[in-house]
N, C-alpha and C positions, 0 to 999 in steps of 0.2 A: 496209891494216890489218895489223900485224903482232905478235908474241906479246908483243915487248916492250909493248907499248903498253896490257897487260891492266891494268896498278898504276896510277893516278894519277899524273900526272906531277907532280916536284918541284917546290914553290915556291920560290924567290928566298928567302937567309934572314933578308932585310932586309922581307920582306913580312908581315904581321901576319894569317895567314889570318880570312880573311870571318865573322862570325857568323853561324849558324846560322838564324838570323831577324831580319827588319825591322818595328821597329813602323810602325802606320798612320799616314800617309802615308807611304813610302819617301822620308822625305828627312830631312839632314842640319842642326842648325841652326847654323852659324856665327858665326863675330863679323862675317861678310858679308852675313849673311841666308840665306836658305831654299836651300840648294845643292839639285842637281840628283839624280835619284837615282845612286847609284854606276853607278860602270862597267862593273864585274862584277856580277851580282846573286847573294844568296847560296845556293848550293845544298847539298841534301843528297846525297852522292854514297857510293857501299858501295864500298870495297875491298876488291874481288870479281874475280872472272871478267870480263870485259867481257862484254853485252848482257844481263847478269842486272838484274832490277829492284831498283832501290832502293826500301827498306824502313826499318822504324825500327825497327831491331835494333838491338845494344849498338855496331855499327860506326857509329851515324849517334848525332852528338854533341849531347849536350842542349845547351838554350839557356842561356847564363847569363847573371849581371846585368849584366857587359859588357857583353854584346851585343844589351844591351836599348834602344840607340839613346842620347838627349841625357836629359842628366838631368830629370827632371820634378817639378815642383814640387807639392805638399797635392795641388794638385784636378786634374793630370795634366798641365799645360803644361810647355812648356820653360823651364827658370829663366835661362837665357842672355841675353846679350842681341843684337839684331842690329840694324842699318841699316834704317832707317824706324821703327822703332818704339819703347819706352820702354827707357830705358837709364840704370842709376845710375851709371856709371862717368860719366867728363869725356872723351872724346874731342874734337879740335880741332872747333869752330865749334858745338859745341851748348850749351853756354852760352847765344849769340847767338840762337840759334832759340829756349831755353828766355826770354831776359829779353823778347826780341821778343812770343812769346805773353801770358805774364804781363799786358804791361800790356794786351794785348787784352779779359782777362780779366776784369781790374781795370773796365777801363773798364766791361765787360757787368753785373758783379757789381756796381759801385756803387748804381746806382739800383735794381735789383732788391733790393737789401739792406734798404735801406732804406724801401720801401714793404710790403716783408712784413712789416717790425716795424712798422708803421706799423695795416697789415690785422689784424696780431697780437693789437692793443691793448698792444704792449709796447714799451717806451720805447725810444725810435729809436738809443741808442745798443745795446741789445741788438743791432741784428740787425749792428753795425759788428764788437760782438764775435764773433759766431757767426760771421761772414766770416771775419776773423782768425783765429780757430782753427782753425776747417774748413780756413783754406788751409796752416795750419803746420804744425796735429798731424794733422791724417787722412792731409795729404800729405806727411808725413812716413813715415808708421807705416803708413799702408793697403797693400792688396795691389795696387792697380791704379795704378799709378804716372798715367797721364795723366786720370784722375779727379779733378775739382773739385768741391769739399766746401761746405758753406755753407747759410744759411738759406734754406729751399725753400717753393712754395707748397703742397704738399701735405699739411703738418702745419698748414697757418693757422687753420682751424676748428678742429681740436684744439686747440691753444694759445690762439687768444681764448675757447673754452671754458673750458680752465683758467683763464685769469686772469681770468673775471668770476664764476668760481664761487669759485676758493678765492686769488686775488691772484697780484700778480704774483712776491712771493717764494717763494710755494708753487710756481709753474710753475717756478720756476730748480731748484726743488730735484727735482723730476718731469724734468725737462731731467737733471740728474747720476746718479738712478736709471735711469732708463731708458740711457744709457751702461754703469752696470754690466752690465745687464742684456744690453747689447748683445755685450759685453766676455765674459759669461757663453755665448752663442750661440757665438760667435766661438771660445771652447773646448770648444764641445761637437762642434764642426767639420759642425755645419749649414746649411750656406751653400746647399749644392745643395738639399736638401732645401727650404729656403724657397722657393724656385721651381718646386714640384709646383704653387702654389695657380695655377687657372684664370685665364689671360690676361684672358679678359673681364672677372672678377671686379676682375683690377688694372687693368686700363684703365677699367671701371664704376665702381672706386674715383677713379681721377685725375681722369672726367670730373665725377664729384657733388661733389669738391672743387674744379672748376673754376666749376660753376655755382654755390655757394657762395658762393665769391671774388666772381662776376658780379654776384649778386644784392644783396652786402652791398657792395660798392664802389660800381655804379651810385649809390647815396643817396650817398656819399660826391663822389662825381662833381659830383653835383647842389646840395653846397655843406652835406648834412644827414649826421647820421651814422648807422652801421649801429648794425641791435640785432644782439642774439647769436644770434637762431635765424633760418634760412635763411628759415622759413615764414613769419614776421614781416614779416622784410622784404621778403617776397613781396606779400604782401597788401598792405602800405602804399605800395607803389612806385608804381601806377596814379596816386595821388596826389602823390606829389611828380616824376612827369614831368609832369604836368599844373601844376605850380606851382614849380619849381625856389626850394630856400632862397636862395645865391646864384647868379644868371642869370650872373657874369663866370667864376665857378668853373666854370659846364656847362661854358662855351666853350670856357676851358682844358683840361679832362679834354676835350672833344672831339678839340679840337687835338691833345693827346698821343694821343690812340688813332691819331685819321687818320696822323700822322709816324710812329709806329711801324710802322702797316698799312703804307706807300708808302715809307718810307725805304730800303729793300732793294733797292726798285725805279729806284730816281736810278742815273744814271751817275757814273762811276769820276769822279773819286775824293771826290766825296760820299758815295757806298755803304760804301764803307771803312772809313766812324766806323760804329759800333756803334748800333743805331737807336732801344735805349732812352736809352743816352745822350745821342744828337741830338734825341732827341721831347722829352727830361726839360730840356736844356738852352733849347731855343727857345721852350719853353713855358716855364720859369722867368724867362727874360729878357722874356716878352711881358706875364706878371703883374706886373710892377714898376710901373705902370701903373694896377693894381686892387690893391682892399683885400677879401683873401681870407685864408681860414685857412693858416697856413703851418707849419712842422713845427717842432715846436715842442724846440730840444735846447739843454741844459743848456751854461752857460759854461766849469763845471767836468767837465768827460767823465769823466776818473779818478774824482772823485769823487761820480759819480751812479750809479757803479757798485753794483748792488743785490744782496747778498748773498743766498744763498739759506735759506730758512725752512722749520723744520720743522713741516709743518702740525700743526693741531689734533688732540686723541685720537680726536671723533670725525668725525675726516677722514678717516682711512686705508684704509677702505673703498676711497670714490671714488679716492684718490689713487693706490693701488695699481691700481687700474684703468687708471685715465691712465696709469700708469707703462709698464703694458707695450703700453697703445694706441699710445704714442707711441714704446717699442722693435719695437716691432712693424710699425709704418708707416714708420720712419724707416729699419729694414734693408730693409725690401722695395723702395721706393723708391732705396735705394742699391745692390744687388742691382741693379736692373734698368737703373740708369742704367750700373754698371760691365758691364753685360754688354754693351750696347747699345755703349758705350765701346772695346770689347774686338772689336766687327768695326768700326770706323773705322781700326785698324790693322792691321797684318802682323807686327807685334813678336810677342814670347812673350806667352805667354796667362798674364793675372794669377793672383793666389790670395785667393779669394774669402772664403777664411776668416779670413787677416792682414787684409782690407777691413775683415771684420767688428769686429774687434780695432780698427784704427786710428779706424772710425766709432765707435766707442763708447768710448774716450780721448777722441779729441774733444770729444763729446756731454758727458762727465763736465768735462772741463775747462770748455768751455762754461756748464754749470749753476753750477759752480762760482763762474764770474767776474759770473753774470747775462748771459748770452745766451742767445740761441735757440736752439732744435733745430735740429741737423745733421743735413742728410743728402748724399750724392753727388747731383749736381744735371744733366740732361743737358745744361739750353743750354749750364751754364759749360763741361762737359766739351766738348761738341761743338765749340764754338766753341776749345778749348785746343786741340783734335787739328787742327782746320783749321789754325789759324793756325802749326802747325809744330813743337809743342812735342816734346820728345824723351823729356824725363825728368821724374821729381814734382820737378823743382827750380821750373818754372814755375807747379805749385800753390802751391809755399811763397811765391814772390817774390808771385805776385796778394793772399796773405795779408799780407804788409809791406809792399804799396804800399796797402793797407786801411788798413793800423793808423797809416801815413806822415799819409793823408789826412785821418784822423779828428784828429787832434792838431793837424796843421798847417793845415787847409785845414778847421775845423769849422764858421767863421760862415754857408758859400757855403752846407750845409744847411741851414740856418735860411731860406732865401729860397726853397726848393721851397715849393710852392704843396701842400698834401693834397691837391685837386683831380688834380693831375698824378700823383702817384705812384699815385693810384687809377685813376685810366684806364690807366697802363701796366701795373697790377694785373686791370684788364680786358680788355686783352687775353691778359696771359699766362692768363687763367683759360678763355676765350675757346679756346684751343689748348690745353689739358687735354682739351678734346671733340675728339677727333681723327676725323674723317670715315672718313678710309682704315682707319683701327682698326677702327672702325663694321661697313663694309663687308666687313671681313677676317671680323668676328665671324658678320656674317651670313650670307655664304658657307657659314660650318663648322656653322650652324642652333645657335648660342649667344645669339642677339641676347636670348632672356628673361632669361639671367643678368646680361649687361650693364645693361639696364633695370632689371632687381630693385636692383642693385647702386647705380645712379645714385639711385633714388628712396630710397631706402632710406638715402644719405647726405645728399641734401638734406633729406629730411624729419624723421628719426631723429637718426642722428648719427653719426661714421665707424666706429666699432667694429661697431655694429646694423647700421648698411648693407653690412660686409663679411661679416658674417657669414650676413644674409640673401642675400646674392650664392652665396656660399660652399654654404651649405644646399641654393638652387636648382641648382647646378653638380652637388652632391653626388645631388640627385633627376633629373635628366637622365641623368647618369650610368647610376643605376640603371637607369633606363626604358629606356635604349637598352641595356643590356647584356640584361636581364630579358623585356624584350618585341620580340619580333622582328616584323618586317615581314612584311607577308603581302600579298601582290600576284596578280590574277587578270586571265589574259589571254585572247582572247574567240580564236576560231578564225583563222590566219591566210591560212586558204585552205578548200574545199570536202574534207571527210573528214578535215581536222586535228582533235585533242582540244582542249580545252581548257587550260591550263597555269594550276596553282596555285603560284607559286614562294613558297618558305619562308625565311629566311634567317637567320642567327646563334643566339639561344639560346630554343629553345620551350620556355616554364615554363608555369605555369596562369596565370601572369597575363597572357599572350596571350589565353587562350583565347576571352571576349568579339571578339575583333578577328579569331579564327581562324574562329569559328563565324559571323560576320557574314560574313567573305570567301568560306567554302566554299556560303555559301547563295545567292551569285552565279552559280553553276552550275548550271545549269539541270539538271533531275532526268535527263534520260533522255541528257544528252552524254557521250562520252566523257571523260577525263581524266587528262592526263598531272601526277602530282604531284612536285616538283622540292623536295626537303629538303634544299637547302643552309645544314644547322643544325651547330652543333657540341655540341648540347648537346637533348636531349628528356626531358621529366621524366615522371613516371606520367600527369597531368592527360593533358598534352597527347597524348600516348600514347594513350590510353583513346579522348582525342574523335577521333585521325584514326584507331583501330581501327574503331571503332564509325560512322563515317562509310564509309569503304572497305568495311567488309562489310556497311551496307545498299545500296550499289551495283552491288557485286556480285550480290546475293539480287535485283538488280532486272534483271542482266544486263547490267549498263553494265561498258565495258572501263575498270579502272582502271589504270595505268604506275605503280609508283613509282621517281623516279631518285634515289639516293642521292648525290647530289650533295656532300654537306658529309661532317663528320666520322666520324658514326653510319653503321659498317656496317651496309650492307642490301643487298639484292637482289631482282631484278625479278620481279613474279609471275609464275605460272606453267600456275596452274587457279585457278576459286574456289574460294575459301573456304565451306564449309558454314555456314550460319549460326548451327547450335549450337556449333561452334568458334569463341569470341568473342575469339581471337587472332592476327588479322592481322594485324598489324604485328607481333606475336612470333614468328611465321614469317617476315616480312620481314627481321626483324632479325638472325632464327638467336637460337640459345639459349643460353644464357651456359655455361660450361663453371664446374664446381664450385671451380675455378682462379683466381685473380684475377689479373691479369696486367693492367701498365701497356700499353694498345695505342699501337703507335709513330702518328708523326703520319701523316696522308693525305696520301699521293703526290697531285700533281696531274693530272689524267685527261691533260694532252698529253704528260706524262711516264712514264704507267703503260701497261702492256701491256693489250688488248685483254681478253683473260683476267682480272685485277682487278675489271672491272667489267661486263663484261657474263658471258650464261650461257653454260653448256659448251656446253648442249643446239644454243645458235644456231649455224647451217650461217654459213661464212663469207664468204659475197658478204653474208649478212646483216647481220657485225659490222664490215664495212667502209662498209655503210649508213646503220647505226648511227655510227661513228665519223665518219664526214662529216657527217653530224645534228649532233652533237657540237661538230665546229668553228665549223659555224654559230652554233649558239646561245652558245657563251662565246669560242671562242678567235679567231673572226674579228671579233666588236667590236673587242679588245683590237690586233689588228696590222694593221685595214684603215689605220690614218694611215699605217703605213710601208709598207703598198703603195701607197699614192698615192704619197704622196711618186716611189718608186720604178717608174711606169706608164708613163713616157717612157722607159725601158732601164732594167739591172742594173747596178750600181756594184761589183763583189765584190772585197775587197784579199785573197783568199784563193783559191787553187787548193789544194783538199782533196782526197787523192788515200785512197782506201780501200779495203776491201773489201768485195766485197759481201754478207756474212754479217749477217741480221739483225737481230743483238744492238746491231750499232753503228749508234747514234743521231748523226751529226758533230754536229746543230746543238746536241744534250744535251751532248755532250762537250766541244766549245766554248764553252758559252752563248754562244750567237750566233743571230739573227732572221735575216728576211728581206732577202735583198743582202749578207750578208756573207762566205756563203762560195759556191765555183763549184765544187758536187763533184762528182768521177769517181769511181766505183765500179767494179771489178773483182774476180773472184775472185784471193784475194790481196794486192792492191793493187799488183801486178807493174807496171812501166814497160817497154813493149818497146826494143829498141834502137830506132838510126834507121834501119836497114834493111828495119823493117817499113812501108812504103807504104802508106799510102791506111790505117791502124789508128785507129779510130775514141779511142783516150785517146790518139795523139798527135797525132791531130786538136784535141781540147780542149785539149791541154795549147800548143798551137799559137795557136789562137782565146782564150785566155784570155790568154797572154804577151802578144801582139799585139795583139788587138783589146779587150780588155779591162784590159787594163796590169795587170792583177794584180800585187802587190810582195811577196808570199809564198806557196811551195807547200809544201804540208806535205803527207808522207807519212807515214799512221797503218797501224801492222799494229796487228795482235789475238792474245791469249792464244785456244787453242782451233781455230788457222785451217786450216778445209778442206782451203782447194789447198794451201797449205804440210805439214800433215799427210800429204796425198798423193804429193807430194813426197819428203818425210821415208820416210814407209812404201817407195815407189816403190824408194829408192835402197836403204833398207836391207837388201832382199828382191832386190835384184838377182840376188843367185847363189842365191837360193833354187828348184830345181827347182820344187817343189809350187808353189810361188806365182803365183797368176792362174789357177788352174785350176778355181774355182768353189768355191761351198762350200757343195760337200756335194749340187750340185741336179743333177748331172751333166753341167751345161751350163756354158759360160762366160758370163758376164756381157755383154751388147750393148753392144758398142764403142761410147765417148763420145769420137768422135775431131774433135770441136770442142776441148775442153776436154783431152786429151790434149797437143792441139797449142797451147794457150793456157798448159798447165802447163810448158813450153821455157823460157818465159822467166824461169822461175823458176828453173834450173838456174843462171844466174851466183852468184845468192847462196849455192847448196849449193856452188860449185866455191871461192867464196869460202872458205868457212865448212869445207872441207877443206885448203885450204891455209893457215889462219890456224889451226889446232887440229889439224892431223895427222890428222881422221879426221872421224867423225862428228859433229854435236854433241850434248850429253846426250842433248835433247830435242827436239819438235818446234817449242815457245816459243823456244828459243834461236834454232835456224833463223831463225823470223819473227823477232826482234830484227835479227839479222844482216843479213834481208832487205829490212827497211829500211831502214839504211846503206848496201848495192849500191844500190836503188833511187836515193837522192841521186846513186852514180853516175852510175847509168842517166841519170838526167836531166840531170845537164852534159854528158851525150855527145850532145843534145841543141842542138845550134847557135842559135835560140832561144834556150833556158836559160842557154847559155852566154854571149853577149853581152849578155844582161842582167843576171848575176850579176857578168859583169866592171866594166859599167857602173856595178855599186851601186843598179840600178834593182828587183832582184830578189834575196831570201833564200829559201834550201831550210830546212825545218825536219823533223826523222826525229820520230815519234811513235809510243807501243806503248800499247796499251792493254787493262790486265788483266781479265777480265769478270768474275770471281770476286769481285777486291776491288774494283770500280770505278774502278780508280784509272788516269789518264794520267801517263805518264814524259815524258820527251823528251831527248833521242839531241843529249850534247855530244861533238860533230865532232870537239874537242881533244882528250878524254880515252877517245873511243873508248866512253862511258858509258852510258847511259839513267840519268836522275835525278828525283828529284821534281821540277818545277815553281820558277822562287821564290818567295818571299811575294807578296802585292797589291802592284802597280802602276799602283792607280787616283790619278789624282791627289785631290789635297786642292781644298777649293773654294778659288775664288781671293777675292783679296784682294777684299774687298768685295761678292763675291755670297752673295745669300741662297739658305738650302735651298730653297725654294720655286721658286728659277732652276735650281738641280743637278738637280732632281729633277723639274723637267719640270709643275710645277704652279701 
């Protein structure tokens, strides 16, 4: 290391230096897709002195908008576009992917179109419109380009409502307001915000519209027709499965449900057709045969086209109602289909707010021409992103191979059988109840709201059942934040207390639950009380003051461990029973000062001192603190010591000192098996001429026998031996020095540590020849000392031909105790620097959080 090498060395002037920061994930987004992270990663580096820490002084350069990675679109995605995923541009061969998908779409979309206007009570060429548009304007205009748009089952009760209460011109025109209205959302730029409402709520919504569907189709099935209320044709169905109106209609709806159910299931290349359209088709061709009700569509299409109508004066009530029941249902529903949409690819992440926009064009155009309510739909969508599609070109083509069909190809509708389109109406309604949903809900102890939610849509009707979902989500809520858990565990061995554990927020509306669980304790046991609370209000305050000091008065030992938020501290004599403030001695007494308290350290991360008393002798607080591990911190890391019980796997050789400020695995974030550390005063490396030295014994058995593929060497601000060192050389020619101070005796020679302090004189001879003399400090030194140390370690023959192989990186580390902060020591520039940003990856394409995160 030499003087020149104090400045940062010069960049290339064709180099574009690094920004200062990388947004999360560390990566790039290309017209190639998701590049890798950069080569360099970006640091912040001081042009300074060499081994001084960098800091964020006026020498370390803000971030700017540059540097603020790819451009991001309203709701934070990249607007670019990349390989695999949606792209408006024409690149060679996605055309071909985009007409490919389309008609895949087309295909799916036809019969489903068609039986919803049918389920709708609105004239079958309604729902050909709502296709068409869905697929030209949404997927023109929306933010999520591989999103198909179209009449969905989720609005079907709402809409055959409307049209048997106020006709079917009036829904056209509830169809165009609720558009604006969408259109309206869409500029208030609430997209995200619509997706706060409780999952169960919306899956309890989809599933009560699916048994809906179920309920009013089966009579349909069975040859009779539905009434308007779910509960109606609850009640009357026992009867007409007991006496079907027409017996050849069951058949048929049979037929389609069983081909839809199994058709997935056939091999290639039967599987391949789309299996409402195979169920719709083979059951149409098997009714020609029987004399059944068939769908009944006008010669003239253009002109059965039904304009929409401004209801009555006193309508507008209702209608306004409808209006936003059906903007309201139809974004959430779109919303959730384009999210759901949005991990079937790796492309840029849409803008949820233009969705909203392009769904409510639609919707308006839609009402406009006499069609149905839009929304974004997931089969079509699902089935567009499988089948290859690239860009919304394939939304719009599925839209004009709609409006192709309906013109040219309209007699073939006329020969569906209603039987059929309602059986494949039962099944899609059928899969609105989604089991794994079910299960998910139940898991997270929500299944009331989902049930509230369900019944509440069957029985009621979709606005009341959401909102009664809504309501129960919003009282759970409460209850779980409001009233905490209170759990009582019985002795787990001969002279153990008893353990009251407390948890999250004790208000008085616990307190029934707190005073039933403290009465479990038996009068004369001990007790240890565990308040991992964040929150205690006067109530509850009062009932565990006044609990604790009649136990006390009774002579029974009480523990409290402040486990949660609420400073407190362990007692220490009773309490007198005319002092009716026990826990306000527990808690210490509030200082006339108000003052925000920072958050709680976690006890495996807090010093001893934090939480236990001064008064405890320390074989005591070490008893304590192994107590400690047991009860919280060894549930949480016994799976990775399993895992880890047949040997140690460590990619790290951690080379430190032994001063016990420094925590590696805190400093790291790193568990058990990941790093193999050596501790020394200093963190000194001896050369190789020390034999038989017990750190290059480890650093030997770690290379070797452990393959470890990094050793990092961490000094510290503050260090002892280096200190020593520093002092030692500086007093060299000082007569007086070493002659006691002041006791008339000299000091009892430490000629262990004397002789351990040698090998720390390379990096002072260093650290004279690189600076001409001393350095400032005794911090400077340790800097210095650990760049010799990397030395030290490729003098190392081990070290060495592993470092040459590429099987093995040295990494220098300093670490401030003052400011908490770790540097790390670039080899090139001679430096210590911050860290760079996160280089955690992003999840990958297609996994869920629940797989990243281990749950």
């Amino acid at each position: 290391m030499h003087a020149e090498h104090h400045e940062p060395r010069s960049r290339p002037p064709s180099v574009t230096p690094s920004p200062t920061a990388l947004p999360y994930p560390s990566e790039t987004v290309t017209g190639a897709g998701i590049a890798a992270p950069t080569e360099t990663a970006p640091r912040r580096a001081l042009p300074r002195a060499p081994w001084r820490r960098a800091g964020r002084g006026a020498d370390a350069p803000a971030p700017t908008p540059d540097s603020a990675g790819p451009a991001a679109g309203p709701t934070g995605g990249p607007t670019g576009d990349s390989a695999g995923g949606p792209t408006d541009g024409a690149p060679r061969g996605v055309w071909r992917h985009d007409l490919e998908a389309s008609v895949v779409v087309f295909l799916v979309a036809l019969p489903l179109s068609l039986g919803i206007a049918v389920a709708s009570g609105a004239p079958v060429v309604a729902g050909i419109i709502a296709a068409v548009v869905g697929g030209v304007v949404a997927g023109a205009l929306g933010g999520v380009p591989l999103q198909v748009s179209g009449p969905a089952a989720g609005l079907t009760a709402v809409v055959a409502e409307i049209v048997v209460t106020h006709g079917w011109r009036v829904a056209c025109f509830v169809t165009a307001a609720a558009g604006v209205v969408q259109i309206l959302f869409g500029l208030s730029r609430v997209a995200r915000a619509a997706l706060a409402i409780s999952p169960a709520v919306v899956h309890g919504m989809l599933a009560g519209i699916g048994l809906t569907i179920v309920i009013g189709q089966v009579h349909v099935v069975l040859g009779g027709t539905a009434g308007s209320a779910a509960w109606d044709n609850l009640v009357v169905l026992p009867g007409e499965l007991a006496s079907p109106a027409v017996p050849a209609a069951a058949l048929l709806g049979l037929i389609t449900i069983a081909l839809t159910v199994l058709w997935p299931r056939l091999p290639r290349p039967l599987s391949a057709v789309p299996a409402p359209l195979a169920a719709v088709s083979a059951a149409t061709v098997a009714s020609l045969a029987f004399d059944v009700p068939r769908v009944a569509l006008p010669d003239d299409l253009l002109g059965a086209i039904a304009l929409p109508a401004v209801p009555a004066s006193g309508e507008w009530g209702a209608v306004a109602l409808a209006v936003l029941t059906v903007a309201l249902v139809a974004s959430i529903e779109s919303l959730l289909s384009a999210v759901a949409v949005e991990a079937m690819h790796s492309g840029p992440r849409g803008d949820l707010d233009r969705e909203l926009l392009g769904q409510g064009a639609a919707n308006t155009v839609s009402g406009l021409l006499g069609g149905l309510p839009i929304t974004g739909v997931i089969v079509r969508s699902s089935t567009n992103v499988r089948a290859g599609a690239r860009s919304r070109r394939s939304a719009i083509l599925h839209g004009l191979w709609m409006a192709g069909f309906a013109l040219l190809m309209a007699p073939l509708v006329g020969k569906i059988p209603l039987a059929v389109l309602a059986g494949l109406l039962v099944v899609i309604g059928l899969r609105l109840v989604d089991l794994a949903h079910i299960r998910a809900i139940a898991r997270h102890g929500e299944l009331a709201i989902y049930l509230t939610t369900v019944i509440g849509v069957v029985l009621l009707n979709l606005l009341e059942g959401v909102l009664i979902g809504i309501a129960t989500a919003l009282l759970l809520a409460l209850r779980r934040t409001l009233v905490a858990p209170v759990n009582v565990h019985p002795p787990t061995g001969p002279g153990s207390p008893w353990r009251v554990v407390v948890e999250g927020a004790l208000t008085f509306l616990s307190l029934p639950r707190l005073a039933r669980r403290l009465a479990e304790v038996p009068p004369g046991a001990p007790v240890r009380l565990d308040l991992a609370v964040d929150y205690l209000d006067h109530g509850a305050h009062k009932m565990l003051d006044d609990w604790i000091a009649e136990r006390l008065r009774a002579g029974v030992t009480v523990t409290v461990d402040p486990v949660g938020y609420v400073p407190m501290a362990l007692p220490s004599a009773p309490t007198r029973p005319r002092n009716r403030r026990v826990l306000a001695n527990l808690l210490g007494g509030r200082s006339g000062r108000h003052h925000a308290r920072p958050p709680r350290t976690p006890r495996w991360l807090a010093p001893w001192s934090s939480w236990q008393h001064d008064q405890l002798h320390d074989q005591q607080r070490l008893l304590n603190g192994v107590d400690e591990f047991h009860r919280r911190t060894a549930p949480m890391i016994e799976p990775y010591l399993t895992e880890l019980q047949a040997g140690q796997r460590p990619s790290t050789l951690f080379i430190t000192c032994s001063d016990s400020r420094l925590v590696p695995n805190v400093i790291t974030s790193s568990g058990p098996g990941d790093l193999f550390t050596v501790r020394t005063p200093g963190a000194f490396v001896p050369g190789p001429h020390a034999v038989g030295d017990s750190t290059l014994a480890a650093i030997e058995y770690a290379v070797e026998i452990l393959g470890v593929r990094t050793i990092a060497v961490c000094g510290h601000s503050g260090c002892g031996a280096v200190n020593a060192l520093f002092t030692r050389n500086e007093h060299s020619h000082d007569p007086d020095h070493g002659k006691g101070h002041g006791s008339g005796r000299a000091p009892a020679p430490l000629r262990h540590l004397e002789a351990w302090l040698r090998h720390g004189e390379p990096a002072l001879a260093r650290a004279e020849r690189e600076t001409g003399g001393l350095p400032a400090d005794a911090d400077e030194l340790s800097r210095i000392s650990v760049a010799q140390q990397l030395v030290a370690l490729r003098g190392l023959s081990v070290v060495r031909r592993a470092e040459a192989a590429g099987q093995l990186h040295l990494v220098g580390m300093w670490f401030d105790i003052a400011t908490a902060r770790a540097i790390v020591l670039d080899e090139t520039t001679d430096r210590f620097e911050i860290p760079p940003g996160s280089l955690l990856p992003a999840l990958e394409s297609g996994q869920r959080l629940a797989d990243a995160v281990g749950h």
